[in-house]
C-alpha positions in Angstrom: 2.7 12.4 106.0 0.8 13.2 102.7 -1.8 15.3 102.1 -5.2 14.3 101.6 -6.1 15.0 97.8 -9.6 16.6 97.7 -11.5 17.4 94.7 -12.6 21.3 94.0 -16.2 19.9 93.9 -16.1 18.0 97.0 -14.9 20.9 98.9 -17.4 23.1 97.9 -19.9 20.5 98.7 -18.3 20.2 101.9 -18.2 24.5 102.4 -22.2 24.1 101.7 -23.1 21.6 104.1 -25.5 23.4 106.3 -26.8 22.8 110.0 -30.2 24.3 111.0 -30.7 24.9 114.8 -33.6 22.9 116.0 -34.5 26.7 118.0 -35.7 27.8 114.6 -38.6 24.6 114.4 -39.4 25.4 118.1 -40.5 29.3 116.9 -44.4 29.4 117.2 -44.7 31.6 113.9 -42.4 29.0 112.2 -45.2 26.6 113.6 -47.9 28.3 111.9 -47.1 27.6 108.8 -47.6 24.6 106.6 -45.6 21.6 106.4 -44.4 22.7 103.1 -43.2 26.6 104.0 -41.7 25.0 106.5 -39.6 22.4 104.5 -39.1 25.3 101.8 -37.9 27.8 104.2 -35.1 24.6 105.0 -34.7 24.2 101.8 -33.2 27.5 100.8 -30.6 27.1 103.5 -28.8 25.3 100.7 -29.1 27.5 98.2 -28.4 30.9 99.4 -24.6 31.5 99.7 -22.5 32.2 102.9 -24.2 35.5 103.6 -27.5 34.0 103.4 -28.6 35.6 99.9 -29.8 34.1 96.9 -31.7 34.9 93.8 -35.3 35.5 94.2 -35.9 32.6 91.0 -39.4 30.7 92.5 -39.0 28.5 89.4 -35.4 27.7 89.7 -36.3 27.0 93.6 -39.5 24.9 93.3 -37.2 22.7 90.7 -33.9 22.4 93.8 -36.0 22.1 96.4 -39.7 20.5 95.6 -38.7 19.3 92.9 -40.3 15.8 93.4 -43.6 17.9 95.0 -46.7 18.6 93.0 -45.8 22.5 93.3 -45.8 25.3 91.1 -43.7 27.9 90.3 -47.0 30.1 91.4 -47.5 28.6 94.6 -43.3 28.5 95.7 -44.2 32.0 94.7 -46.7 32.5 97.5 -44.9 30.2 100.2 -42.1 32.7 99.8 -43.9 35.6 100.1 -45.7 33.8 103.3 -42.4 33.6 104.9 -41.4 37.1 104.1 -44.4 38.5 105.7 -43.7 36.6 108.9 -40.5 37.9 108.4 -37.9 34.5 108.4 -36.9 35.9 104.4 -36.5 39.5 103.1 -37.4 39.9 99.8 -35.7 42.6 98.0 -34.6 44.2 94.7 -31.5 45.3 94.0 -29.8 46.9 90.6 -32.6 45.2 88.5 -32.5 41.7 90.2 -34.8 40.3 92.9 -33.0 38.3 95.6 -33.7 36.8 99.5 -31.9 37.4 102.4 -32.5 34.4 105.5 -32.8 36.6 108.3 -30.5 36.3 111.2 -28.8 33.8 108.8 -25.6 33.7 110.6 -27.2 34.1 113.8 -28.4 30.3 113.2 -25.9 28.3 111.8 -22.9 26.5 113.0 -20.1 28.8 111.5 -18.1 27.8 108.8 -13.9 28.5 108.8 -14.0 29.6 105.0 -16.7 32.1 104.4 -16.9 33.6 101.0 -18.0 36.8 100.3 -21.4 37.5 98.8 -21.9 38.7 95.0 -25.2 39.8 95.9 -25.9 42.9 97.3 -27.6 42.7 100.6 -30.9 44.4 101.3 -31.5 48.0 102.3 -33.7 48.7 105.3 
């Protein structure tokens, strides 16, 4: 039997495939918030890596993730910090840079068999 012959890019594509539990949309904070925090917050489940960290770049995320959405850069900006105060993201420096942490990340995702390790330094509480 032969092997299957998978391209590098396809398996990471695959590796970065994400599943949200549906508990997270049933969370009456997650409620309060706008249609698009909500669909942000979502969003970012695709681009932080398999710790749940990610640069904190509001331009580079409005462009991934709203991209087709009259949004700013300013007002990404604000959604974020709306779901860091209700405390779903941690905003955080670390040696210079800003990133995110998804809280309880792991805690609410299907887990994956190849988990990488993070290149970003997780946040200090």
């Amino acid at each position: 039997m032969s092997k299957a012959c998978i391209s590098p890019v396809f398996q990471r594509q695959m590796e970065q495939m994400r599943n949200i539990k549906n508990i997270i949309f049933e969370n009456d904070t997650m409620g309060e918030l706008p249609p698009l925090n909500r669909l942000l917050f979502a969003g970012l489940w695709i681009m932080v890596d398999d710790k749940g960290r990610m640069e904190d770049k509001p331009k580079k995320i409005k462009k991934v993730i709203m991209g087709f959405d009259d949004v700013s850069a300013g007002q990404v900006d604000e959604m974020l910090q709306s779901l860091h105060d209700k405390r779903f993201i941690v905003r955080y420096s670390a040696n210079g840079s800003n990133y995110i942490q998804v809280n309880d990340f792991n805690k609410y995702r299907n887990p994956q068999l190849y988990r990488r390790c993070s290149q970003i330094p997780p946040p200090e509480f």
